[in-house]
C-alpha positions as CSV (number, residue, x, y, z in Angstrom):
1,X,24.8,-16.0,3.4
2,X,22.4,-13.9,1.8
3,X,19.8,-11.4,4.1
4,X,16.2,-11.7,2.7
5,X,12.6,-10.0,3.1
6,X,9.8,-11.5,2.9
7,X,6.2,-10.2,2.6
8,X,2.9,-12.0,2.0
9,X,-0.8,-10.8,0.9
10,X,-3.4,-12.6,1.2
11,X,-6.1,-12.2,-1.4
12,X,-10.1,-13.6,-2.2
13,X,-8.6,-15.4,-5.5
14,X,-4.1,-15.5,-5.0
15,X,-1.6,-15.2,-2.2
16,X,0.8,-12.7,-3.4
17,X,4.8,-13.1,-2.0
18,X,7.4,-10.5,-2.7
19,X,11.3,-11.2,-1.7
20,X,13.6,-8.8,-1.4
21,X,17.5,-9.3,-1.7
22,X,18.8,-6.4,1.1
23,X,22.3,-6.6,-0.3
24,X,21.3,-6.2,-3.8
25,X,17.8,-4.6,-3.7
26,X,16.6,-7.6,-6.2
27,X,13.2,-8.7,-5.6
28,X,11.2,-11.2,-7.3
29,X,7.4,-12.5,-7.1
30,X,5.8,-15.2,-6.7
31,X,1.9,-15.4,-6.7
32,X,-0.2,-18.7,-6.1
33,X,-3.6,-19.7,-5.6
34,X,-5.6,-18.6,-1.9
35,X,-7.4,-21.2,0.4
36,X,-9.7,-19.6,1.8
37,X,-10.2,-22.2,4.1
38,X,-6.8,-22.6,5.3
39,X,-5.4,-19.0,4.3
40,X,-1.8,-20.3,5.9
41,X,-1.6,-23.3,3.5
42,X,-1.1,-20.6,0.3
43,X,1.4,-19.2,2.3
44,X,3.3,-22.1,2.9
45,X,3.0,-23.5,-0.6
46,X,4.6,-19.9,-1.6
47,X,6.7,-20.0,0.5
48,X,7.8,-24.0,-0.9
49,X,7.5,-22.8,-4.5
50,X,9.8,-19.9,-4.1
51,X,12.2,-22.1,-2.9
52,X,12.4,-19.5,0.3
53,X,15.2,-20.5,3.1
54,X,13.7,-19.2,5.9
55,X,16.4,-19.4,8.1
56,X,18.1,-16.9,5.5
57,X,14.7,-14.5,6.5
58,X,15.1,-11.0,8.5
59,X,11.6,-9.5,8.1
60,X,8.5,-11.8,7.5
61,X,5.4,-9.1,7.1
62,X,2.0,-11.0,6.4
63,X,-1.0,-8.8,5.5
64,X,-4.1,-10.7,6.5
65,X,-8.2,-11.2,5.7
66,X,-8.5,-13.1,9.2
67,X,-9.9,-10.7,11.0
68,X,-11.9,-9.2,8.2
69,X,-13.6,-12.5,7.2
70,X,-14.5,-14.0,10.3
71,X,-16.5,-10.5,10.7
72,X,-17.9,-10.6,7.3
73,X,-18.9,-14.4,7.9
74,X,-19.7,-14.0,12.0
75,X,-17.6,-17.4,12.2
76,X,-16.8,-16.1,15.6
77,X,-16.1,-17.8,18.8
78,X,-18.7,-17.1,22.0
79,X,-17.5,-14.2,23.6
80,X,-19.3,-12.3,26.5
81,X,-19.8,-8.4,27.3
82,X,-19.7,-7.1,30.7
83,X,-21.7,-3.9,30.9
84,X,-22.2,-0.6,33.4
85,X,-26.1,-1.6,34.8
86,X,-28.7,-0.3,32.7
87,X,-26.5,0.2,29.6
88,X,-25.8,-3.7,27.8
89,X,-28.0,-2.3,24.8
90,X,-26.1,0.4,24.2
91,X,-24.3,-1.6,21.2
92,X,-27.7,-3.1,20.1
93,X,-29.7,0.4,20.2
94,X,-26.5,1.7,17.6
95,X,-27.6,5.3,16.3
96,X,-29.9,6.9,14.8
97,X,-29.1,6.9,11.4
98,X,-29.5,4.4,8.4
99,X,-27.4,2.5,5.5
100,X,-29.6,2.8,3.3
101,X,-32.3,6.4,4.0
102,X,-34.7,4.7,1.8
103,X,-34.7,1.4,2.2
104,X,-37.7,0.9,5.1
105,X,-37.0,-3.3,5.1
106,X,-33.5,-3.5,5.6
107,X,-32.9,-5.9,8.5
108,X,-30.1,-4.2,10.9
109,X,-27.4,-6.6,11.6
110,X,-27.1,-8.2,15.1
111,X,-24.5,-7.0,17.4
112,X,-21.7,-9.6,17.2
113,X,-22.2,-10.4,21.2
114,X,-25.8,-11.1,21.4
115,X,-28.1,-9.7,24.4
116,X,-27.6,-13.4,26.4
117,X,-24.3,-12.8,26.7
118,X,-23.8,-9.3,27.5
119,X,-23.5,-9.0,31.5
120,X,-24.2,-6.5,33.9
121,X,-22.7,-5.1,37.1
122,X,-23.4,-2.1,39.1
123,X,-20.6,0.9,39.2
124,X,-21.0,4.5,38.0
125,X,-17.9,7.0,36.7
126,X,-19.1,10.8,36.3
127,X,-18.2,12.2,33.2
128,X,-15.6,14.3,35.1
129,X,-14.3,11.1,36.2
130,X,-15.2,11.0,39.1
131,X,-15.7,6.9,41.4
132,X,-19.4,7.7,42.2
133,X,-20.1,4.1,42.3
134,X,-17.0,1.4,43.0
135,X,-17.2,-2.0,41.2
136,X,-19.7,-4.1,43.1
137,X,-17.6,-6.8,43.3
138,X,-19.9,-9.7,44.6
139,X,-21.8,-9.0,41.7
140,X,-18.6,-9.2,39.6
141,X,-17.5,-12.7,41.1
142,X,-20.8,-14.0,40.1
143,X,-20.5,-12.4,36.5
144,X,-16.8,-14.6,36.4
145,X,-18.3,-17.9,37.2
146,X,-21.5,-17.6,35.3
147,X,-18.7,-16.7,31.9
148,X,-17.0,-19.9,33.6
149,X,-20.3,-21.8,33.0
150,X,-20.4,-21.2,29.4
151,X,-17.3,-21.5,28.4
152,X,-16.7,-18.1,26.9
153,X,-13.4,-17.9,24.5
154,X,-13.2,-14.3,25.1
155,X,-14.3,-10.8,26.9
156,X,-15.6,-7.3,26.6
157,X,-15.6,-5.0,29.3
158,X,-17.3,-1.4,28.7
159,X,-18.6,0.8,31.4
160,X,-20.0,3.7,31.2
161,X,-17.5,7.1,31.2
162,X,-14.3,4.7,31.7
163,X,-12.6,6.9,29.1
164,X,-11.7,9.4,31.7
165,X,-11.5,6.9,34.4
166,X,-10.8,3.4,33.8
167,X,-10.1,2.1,37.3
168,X,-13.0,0.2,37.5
169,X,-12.8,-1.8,34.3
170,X,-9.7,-2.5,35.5
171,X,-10.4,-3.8,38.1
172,X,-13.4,-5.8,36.8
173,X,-10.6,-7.3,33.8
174,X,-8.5,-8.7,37.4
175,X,-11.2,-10.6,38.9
176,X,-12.5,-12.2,35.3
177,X,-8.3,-13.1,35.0
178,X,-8.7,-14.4,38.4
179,X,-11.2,-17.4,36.9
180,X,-10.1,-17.5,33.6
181,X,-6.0,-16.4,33.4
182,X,-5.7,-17.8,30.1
183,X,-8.5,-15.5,28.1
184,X,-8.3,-12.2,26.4
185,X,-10.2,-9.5,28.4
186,X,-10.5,-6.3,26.2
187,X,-11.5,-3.4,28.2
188,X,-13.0,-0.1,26.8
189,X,-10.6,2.2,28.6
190,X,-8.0,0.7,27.0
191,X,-8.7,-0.3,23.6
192,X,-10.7,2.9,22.3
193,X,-10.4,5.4,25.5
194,X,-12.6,8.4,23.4
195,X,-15.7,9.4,24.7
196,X,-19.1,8.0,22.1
197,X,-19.9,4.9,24.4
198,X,-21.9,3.4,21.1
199,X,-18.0,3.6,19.1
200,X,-16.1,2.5,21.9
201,X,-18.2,-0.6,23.1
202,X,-18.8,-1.1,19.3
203,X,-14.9,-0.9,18.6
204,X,-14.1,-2.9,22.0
205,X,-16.7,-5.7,20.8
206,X,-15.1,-6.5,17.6
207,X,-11.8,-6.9,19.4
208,X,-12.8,-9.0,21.7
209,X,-14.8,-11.2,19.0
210,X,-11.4,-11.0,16.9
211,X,-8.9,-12.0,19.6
212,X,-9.2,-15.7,19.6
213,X,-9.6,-16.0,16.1
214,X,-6.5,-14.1,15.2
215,X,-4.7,-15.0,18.2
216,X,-4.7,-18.8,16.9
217,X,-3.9,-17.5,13.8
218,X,-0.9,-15.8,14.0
219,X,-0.3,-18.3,16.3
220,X,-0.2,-21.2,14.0
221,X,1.5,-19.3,11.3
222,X,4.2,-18.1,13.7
223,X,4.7,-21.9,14.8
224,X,4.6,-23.0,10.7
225,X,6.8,-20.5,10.2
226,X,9.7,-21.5,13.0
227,X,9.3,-25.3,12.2
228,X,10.8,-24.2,8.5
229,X,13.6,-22.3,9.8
230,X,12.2,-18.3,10.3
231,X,13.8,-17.0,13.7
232,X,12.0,-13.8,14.1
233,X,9.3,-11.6,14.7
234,X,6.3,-12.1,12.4
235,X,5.2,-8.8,11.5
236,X,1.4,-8.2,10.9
237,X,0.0,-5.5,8.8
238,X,-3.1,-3.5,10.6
239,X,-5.4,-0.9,8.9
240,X,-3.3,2.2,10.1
241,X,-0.6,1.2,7.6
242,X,1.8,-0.1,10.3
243,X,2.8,-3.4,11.5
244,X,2.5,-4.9,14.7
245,X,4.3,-7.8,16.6
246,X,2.3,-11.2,17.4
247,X,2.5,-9.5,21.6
248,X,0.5,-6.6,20.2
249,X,-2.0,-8.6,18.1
250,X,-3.4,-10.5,21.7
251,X,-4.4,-6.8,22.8
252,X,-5.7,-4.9,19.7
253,X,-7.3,-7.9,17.4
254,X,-9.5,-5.7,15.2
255,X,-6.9,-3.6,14.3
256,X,-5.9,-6.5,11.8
257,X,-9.6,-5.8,10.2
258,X,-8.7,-4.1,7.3
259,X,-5.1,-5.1,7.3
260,X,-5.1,-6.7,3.7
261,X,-6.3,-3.6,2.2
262,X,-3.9,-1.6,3.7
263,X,-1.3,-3.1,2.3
264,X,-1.9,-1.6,-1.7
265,X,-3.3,1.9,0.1
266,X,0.6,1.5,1.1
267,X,2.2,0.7,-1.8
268,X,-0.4,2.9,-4.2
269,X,1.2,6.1,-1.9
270,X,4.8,4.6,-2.3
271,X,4.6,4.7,-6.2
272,X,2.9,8.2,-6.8
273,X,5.5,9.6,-4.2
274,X,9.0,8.4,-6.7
275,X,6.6,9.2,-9.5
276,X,6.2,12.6,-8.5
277,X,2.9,12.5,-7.9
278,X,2.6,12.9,-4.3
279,X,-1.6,13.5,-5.1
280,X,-2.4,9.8,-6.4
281,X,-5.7,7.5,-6.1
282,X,-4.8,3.9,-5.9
283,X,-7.3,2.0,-7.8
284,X,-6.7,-1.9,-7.0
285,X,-8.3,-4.4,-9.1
286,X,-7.6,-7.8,-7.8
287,X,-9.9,-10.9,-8.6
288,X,-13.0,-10.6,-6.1
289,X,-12.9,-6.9,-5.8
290,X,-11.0,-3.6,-6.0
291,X,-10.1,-1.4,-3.5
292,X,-9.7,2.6,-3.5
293,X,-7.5,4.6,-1.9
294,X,-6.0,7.8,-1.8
295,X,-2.7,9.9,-1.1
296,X,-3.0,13.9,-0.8
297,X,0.4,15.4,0.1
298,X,2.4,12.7,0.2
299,X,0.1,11.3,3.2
300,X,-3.0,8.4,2.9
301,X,-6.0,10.0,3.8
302,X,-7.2,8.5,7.5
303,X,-10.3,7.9,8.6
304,X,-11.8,6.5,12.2
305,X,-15.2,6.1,10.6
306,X,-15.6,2.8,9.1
307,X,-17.2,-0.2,9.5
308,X,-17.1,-4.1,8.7
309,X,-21.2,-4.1,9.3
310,X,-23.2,-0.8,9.2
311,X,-23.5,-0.1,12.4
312,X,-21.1,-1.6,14.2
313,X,-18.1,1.0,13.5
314,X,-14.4,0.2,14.4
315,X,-12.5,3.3,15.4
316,X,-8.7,2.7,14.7
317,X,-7.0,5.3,13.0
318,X,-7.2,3.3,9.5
319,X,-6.4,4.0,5.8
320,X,-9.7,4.8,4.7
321,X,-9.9,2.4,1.6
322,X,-13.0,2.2,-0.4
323,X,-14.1,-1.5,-1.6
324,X,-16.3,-2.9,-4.0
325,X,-17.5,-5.8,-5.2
326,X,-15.3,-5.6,-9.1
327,X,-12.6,-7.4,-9.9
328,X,-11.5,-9.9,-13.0
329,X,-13.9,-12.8,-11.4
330,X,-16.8,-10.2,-11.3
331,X,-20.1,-12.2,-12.8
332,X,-22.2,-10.5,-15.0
333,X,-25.9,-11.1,-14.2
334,X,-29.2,-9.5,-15.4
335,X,-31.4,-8.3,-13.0
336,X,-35.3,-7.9,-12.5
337,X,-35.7,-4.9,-14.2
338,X,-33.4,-6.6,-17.6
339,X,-30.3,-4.5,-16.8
340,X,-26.8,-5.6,-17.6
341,X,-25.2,-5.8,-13.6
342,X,-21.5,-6.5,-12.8
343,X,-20.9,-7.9,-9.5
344,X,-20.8,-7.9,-5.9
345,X,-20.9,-11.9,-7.0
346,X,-17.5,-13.3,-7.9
347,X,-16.3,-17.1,-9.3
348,X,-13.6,-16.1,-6.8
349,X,-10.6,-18.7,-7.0
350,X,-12.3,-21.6,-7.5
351,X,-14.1,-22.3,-9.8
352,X,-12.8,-18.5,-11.5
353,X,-13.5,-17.4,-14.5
354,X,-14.7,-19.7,-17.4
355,X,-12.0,-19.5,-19.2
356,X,-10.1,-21.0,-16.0
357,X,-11.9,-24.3,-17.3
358,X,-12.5,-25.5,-13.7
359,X,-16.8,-25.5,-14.8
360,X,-17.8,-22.1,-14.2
361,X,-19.9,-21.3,-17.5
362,X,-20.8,-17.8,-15.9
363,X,-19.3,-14.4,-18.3
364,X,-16.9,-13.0,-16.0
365,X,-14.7,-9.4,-16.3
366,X,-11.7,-11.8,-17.2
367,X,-14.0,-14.0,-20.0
368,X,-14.9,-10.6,-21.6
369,X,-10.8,-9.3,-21.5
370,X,-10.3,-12.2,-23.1
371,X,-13.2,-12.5,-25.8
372,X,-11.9,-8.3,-27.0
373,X,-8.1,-9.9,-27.1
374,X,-7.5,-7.9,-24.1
375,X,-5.7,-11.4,-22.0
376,X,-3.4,-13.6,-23.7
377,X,-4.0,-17.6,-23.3
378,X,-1.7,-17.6,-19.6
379,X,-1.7,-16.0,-16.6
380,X,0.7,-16.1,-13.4
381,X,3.9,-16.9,-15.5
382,X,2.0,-19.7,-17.6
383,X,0.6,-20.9,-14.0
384,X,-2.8,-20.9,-15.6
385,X,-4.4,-21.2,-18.9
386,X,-7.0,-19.5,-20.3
387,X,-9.4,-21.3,-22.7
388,X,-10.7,-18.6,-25.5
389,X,-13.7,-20.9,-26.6
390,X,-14.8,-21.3,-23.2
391,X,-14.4,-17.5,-22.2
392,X,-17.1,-16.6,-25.6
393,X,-19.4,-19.2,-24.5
394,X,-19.8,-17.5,-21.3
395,X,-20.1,-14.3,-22.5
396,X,-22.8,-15.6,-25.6
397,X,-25.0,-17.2,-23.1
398,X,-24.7,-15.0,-20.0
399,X,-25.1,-11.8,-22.3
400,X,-25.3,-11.8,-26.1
401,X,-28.0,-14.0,-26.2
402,X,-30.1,-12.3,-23.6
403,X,-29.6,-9.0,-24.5
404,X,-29.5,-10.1,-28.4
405,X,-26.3,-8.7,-28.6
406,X,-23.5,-9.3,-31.0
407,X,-20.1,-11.4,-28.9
408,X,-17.7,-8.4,-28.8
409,X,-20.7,-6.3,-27.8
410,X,-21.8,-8.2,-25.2
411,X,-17.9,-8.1,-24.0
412,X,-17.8,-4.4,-24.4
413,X,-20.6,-3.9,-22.3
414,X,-20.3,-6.3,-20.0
415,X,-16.3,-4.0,-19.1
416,X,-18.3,-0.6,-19.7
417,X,-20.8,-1.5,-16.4
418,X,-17.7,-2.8,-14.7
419,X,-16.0,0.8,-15.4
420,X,-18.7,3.0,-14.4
421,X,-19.0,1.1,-10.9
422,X,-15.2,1.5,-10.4
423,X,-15.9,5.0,-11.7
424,X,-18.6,5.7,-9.5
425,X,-16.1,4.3,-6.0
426,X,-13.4,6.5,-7.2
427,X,-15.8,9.5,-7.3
428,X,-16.7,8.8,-4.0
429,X,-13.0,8.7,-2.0
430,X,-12.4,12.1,-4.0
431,X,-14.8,14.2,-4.8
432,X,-17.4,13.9,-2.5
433,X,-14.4,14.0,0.0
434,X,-13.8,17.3,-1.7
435,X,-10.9,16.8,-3.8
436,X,-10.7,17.3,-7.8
437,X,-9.9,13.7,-9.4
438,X,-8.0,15.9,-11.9
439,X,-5.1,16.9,-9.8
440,X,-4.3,13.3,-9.0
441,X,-2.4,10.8,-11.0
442,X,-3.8,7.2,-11.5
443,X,-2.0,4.1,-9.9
444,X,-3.6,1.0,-11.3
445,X,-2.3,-2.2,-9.9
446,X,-3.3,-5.4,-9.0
447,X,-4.3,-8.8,-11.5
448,X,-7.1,-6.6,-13.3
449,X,-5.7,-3.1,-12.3
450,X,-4.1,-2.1,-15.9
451,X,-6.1,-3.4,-17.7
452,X,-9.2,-1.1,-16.5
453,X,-6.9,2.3,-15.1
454,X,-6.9,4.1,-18.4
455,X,-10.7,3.6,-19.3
456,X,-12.0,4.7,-15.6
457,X,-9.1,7.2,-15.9
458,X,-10.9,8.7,-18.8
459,X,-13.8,9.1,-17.2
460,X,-13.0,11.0,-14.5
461,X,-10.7,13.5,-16.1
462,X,-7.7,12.0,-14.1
463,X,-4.7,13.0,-16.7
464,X,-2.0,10.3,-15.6
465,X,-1.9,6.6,-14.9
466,X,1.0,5.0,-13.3
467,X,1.1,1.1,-14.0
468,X,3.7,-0.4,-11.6
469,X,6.4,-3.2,-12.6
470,X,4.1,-6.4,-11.7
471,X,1.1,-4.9,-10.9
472,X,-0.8,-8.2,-9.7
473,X,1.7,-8.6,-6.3
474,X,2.1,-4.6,-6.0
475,X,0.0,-5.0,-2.7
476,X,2.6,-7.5,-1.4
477,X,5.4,-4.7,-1.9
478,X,3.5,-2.3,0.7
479,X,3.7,-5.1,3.0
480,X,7.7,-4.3,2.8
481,X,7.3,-0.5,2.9
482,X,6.0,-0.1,6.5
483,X,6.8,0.2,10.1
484,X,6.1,-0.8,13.6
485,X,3.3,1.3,14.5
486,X,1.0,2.1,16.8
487,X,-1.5,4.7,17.3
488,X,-2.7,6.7,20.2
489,X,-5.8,8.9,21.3
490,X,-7.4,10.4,24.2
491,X,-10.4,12.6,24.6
492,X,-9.6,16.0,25.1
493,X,-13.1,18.1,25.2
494,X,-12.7,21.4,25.6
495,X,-13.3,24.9,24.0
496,X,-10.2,25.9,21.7
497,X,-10.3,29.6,23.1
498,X,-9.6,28.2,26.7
499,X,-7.0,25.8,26.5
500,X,-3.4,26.8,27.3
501,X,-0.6,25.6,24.8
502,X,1.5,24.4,28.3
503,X,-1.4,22.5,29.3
504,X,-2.2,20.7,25.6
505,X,1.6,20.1,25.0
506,X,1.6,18.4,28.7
507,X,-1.4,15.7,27.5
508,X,0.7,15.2,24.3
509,X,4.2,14.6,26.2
510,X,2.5,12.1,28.6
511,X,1.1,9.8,25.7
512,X,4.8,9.9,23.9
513,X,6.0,8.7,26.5
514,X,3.4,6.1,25.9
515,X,4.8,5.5,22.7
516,X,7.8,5.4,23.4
517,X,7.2,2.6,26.2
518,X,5.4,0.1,23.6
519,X,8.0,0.7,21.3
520,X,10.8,0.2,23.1
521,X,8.9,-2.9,24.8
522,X,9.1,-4.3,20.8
523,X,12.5,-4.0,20.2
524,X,12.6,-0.6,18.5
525,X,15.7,1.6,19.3
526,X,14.7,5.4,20.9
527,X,16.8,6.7,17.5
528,X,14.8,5.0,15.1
529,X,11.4,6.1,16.7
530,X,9.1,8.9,14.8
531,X,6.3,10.9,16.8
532,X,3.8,12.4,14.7
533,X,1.1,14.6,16.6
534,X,-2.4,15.8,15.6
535,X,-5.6,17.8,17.0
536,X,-9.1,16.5,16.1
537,X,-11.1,19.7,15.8
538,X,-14.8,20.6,15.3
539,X,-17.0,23.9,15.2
540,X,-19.5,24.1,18.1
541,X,-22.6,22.1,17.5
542,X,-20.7,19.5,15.6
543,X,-20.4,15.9,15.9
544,X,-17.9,15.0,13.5
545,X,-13.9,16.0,14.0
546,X,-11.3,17.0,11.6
547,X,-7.7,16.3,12.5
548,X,-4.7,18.8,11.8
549,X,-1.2,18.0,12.6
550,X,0.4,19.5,15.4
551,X,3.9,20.7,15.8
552,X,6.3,19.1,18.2
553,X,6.2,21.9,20.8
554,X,2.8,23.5,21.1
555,X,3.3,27.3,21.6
556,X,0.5,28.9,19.8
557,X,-3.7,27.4,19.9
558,X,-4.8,30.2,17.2
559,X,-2.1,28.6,14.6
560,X,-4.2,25.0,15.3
561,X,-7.3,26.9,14.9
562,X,-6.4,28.2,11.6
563,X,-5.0,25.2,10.3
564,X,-8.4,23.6,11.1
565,X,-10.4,26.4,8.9
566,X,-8.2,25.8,6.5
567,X,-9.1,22.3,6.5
568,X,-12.7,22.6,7.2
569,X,-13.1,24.7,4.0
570,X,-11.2,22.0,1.8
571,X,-13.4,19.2,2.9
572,X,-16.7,20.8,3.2
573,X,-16.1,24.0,1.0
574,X,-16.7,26.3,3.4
575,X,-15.5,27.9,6.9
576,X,-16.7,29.7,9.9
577,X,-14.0,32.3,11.0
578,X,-17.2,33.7,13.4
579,X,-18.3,30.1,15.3
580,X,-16.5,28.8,18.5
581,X,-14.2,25.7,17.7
582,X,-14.1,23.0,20.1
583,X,-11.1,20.6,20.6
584,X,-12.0,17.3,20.5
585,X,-9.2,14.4,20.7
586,X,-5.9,14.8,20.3
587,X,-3.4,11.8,18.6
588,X,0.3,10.4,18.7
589,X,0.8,7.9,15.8
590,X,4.5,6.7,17.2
C-alpha cells in the first residue's frame, strides 16, 4: 500500500492540492475552484477529483483564510473582554499614530469586542510583579453570570502587568470555566506574555474573536476528513511558517491569521535555497492578489508588527508577507481624476475574468494577457476556457474606448499599472527594509506569477527569476515543507551592560523546557526537536526591537551586543557603538 501526503491551500479564486508519493518522491497537482462560502467544500471536491484514498494519507497540512477572513469581514461570533478597572479602553484608545499621516477623515476601525462587552474587575500587579491587589472575586462571579446572560461564544482576559505575573488572570479564566466549562478563555499572560498592554490585549482580542470560528472549522474539516478514511492529525499552517495540531489551534486562534500566506513565503524560501539563491523575494501572483515575501540568508524575514486592521496589531512571530490587491482577476477602473487604476477590486472566482464567460464584461489583468497572446484559450489542464472575443471586449470598453486607445494598447497599459503596483510592494519588503533588490533572485509563482516576474523583475534591477515547475499550486508545496512549530517569548527588560550570561541562559533554559513540554505533548520525539534562540535588542530611547540569534550556551553579552550593531546598521544604515543598548525580549522558536 502506498504512503501519501497531502497538502491543501486555500485561495480567493482556487484551492490548490499537492500529493506526494513518500516512496517515490512523485507528486502531482490538482487545483479546483474556491467556495468562499464553504472553503471545506473545495477541499473535498479536491480531494474527490484527485481520486485521493485517504485512508492511504500520513500527513494532511491545510493552509487556511479562516481566520483571516472572518477578521477582514468582522463575521465574528459575540465575544466578551474582561479588563483590569479603569483600563477596558485600552484596545479602543490604540496609539498614537496614523495609517494614513494625511488623511484627516479616515474613520479608525472599531475594536473587534466593542465597549458593551468589555468587563471590568478590580485587581492590580506592579510592574515588578508584584499582587498589590488580589482578584476581587465577588466582582468576578458577577462578571461570569452577566457573560452567562448574553450568551458570549468566547473570552478575553487582559489585566494590567500580567506579563510578569499572571496569577490573577488565572485565576479569573477558573471562575469564568466554572460557569461556562465548554468556552475558550484566552488570557493575556498566556497568549502574548510581552509587556505593550495596547499589543497584548490587541493580540489576545483577536484570538479570542478567532477561537470559535476556527475552532468549528478545523473541527468540521477534521470530522469530513475521518468520515472519508484520514486517521490522523490534521496539520494547520500558522503565520510563523509552522504547523500546529487541531489541540493547539483551541489555544492560539489568531495565529492561523496569516496562515495562507505563509504557505508560498514557505515555498518561495525553499526554491531560492536548491537554486542557490539563498537571498530570494517571492513574488506570488494568484487570482485576487499577490503576496511578497522575502528570504535573506537562507531564513524568511520575521516580523511581530503586523496587522489584519490598522490598529489592531497581532504579535506572533509571523512571516512578514506583504499583500496587495493584484492578481489575474484585478479590474481595471478609471478613477476621478481619469487615471488608468488596477485593483484592490477583483472578479475573484466567480464571475472571473471575462474571458471566463460566466458575465463579467469588466477588463481584467487575465482579459489583457489574453488580448497580447500572453494566455492560451485553457487554463487548469483545460478545466477552464478562455473566450478571446470576450476578453477584447472587455478591454475595448473598460479602456480603449475611454482612454481612446488602440486594443493592444489599452492591454499594454492596462499590465504596465499592474507592474508598477507589484513594483512598488516589492520595493517596499526590500529596500525600504534596507536591502538591495539586486542581490536577490526573483521567484515568481502562483496562476499570474510568470507571467508578470520578468517585467517587475526588470524594473527593479533584480538579475534572476526562478519560475518553479507548476507555478499556480507552488503555495500548496510549502504546505509540505514545514514543521510542528511553536514559538515562544518573554519580556526581559533590562540594560545589556548589566545582565549576566548565567542569568540570561537560565531564562532561555526554563522556556525550552517549555518547548520541549508542548512538543512532546504533540507527539514529537525529543530527537527530532530543533531549538532556535534569539535576543530582541534596542538602543536606549527606542521603542522598536531588533532580534539577533543567540547561541545555544550564552557565555559572552558583548558578542549579542555586536551582533545587534551589526544588524541595526543593515536595517537602518547606521549604528551607535557610543549609546546604551537595552535588552528587550528574548525568543525560543522550538
Amino acid at each position: 500500500m502506498s504512503r501519501i501526503r497531502v497538502a491543501v491551500d486555500v485561495g480567493g479564486t482556487f484551492t490548490d492540492i499537492c500529493i506526494m508519493d513518500e516512496d517515490s518522491g512523485a507528486i502531482r497537482i490538482e487545483k479546483t475552484a474556491s467556495t468562499p462560502d464553504d472553503p471545506m467544500q473545495a477541499i473535498m471536491n479536491g480531494v474527490e477529483q484527485g481520486r485521493i484514498d485517504l485512508s492511504e494519507v500520513t500527513l494532511f497540512s491545510h493552509g487556511t483564510t479562516v481566520a483571516t477572513n472572518a477578521l477582514i469581514t468582522r463575521r465574528l461570533p459575540r465575544t466578551a473582554m474582561v479588563c483590569t478597572e479603569g483600563f477596558r479602553d485600552v484596545v479602543e484608545i490604540r496609539r498614537a499614530n496614523k495609517e494614513d499621516l494625511w488623511d484627516t477623515y479616515k474613520d479608525v476601525a472599531k475594536p473587534y469586542i466593542p465597549r458593551r462587552d468589555r468587563l471590568t474587575v478590580r485587581e492590580r500587579v506592579s510592574a515588578e510583579g508584584t499582587i498589590l491587589e488580589a482578584l476581587d472575586e465577588e466582582a468576578a462571579h458577577r462578571v461570569a453570570e452577566i457573560l452567562v446572560k448574553r450568551q458570549v461564544k468566547s473570552i478575553a482576559v487582559c489585566f494590567m502587568n500580567s506579563y510578569v505575573n499572571g496569577a490573577n488572570e488565572r485565576r479569573m479564566r477558573e471562575i469564568l470555566k466554572k460557569a461556562m466549562p465548554d468556552l475558550p478563555v484566552s488570557i493575556s499572560s498566556e497568549v502574548m506574555p510581552e509587556i505593550f498592554e495596547h499589543e497584548r490585549f490587541s493580540t489576545t482580542m483577536a484570538n479570542a474573536v478567532c477561537a470559535p470560528v476556527v475552532v468549528d472549522y478545523v473541527s468540521r474539516l477534521g470530522e469530513k476528513l475521518a468520515a472519508a478514511g484520514y486517521k490522523r492529525d490534521l496539520l494547520l499552517l500558522h503565520s510563523g511558517g509552522g504547523v500546529m495540531t487541531p489541540a493547539s489551534v483551541r489555544d492560539f486562534s489568531a495565529r492561523l491569521a496569516g496562515s495562507g500566506i505563509a504557505a508560498g513565503a514557505i515555498a518561495s524560501r525553499f526554491i531560492g535555497n536548491l537554486c542557490g539563491f539563498p537571498n530570494s523575494i517571492g513574488f506570488d501572483m494568484g487570482g485576487t492578489s499577490t503576496d511578497v515575501s522575502l528570504a535573506w540568508n537562507g531564513e524568511s524575514r520575521i516580523t511581530k508588527d503586523w496587522y489584519i486592521e490598522f490598529g489592531y496589531p497581532i504579535r506572533f512571530p509571523s512571516i512578514e508577507v506583504l499583500t496587495i490587491g493584484a492578481g489575474g482577476g484585478s479590474l481595471a477602473w478609471q478613477d476621478e481624476g481619469g487615471s488608468l487604476r488596477n485593483g484592490p477590486q477583483s472578479a475573484g472566482a466567480f464571475p472571473g475574468p471575462a474571458c471566463y464567460k460566466n458575465g463579467n464584461r469588466t477588463a481584467t489583468n487575465t482579459d489583457a494577457n489574453v488580448v497580447l497572446g500572453r494566455l492560451g484559450t485553457s487554463l487548469a489542464g483545460g478545466k477552464i476556457t478562455l473566450d478571446p472575443a470576450l476578453a477584447a471586449q472587455a478591454v475595448q470598453e473598460t479602456v480603449a474606448t475611454p482612454f481612446s486607445m488602440e486594443l493592444h494598447q489599452a492591454a499594454e497599459a492596462i499590465i504596465a499599472v499592474a507592474n508598477a503596483n507589484m513594483g512598488n510592494a516589492v520595493r517596499l519588503l526590500s529596500i525600504s527594509r534596507g536591502y538591495d533588490p539586486r542581490d536577490f533572485a526573483l521567484v515568481a509563482f502562483g496562476g499570474a506569477g510568470a507571467l508578470h516576474g520578468a517585467a517587475v523583475a526588470k524594473e527593479l534591477s533584480i538579475p534572476t527569476v526562478i519560475v518553479p515547475p507548476n507555478p499556480g499550486v507552488t503555495s500548496a508545496l510549502g504546505c509540505l515543507l514545514v514543521d510542528v512549530q511553536h514559538d515562544f517569548s518573554e519580556s526581559f527588560m533590562a540594560d545589556a551592560s548589566t545582565v549576566s550570561p548565567a542569568e540570561m541562559q537560565a531564562a532561555f533554559v526554563l522556556m525550552e523546557e517549555q518547548a520541549v513540554e508542548r512538543l512532546t505533548h504533540e507527539g514529537v520525539a525529543r530527537e527530532d526537536m530543533a531549538l532556535q534562540r534569539t535576543v530582541e535588542m534596542m538602543y536606549q530611547g527606542q521603542w522598536r526591537s531588533l532580534a539577533v540569534s543567540a547561541p545555544a550556551r550564552i557565555e559572552s553579552i558583548c558578542s549579542l551586543i555586536e551582533a545587534f550593531h551589526n544588524e541595526h546598521e543593515r536595517e537602518f544604515n547606521y549604528r551607535r557603538e557610543e549609546a546604551p543598548v537595552s535588552i528587550f525580549r528574548i525568543a525560543v522558536k522550538a
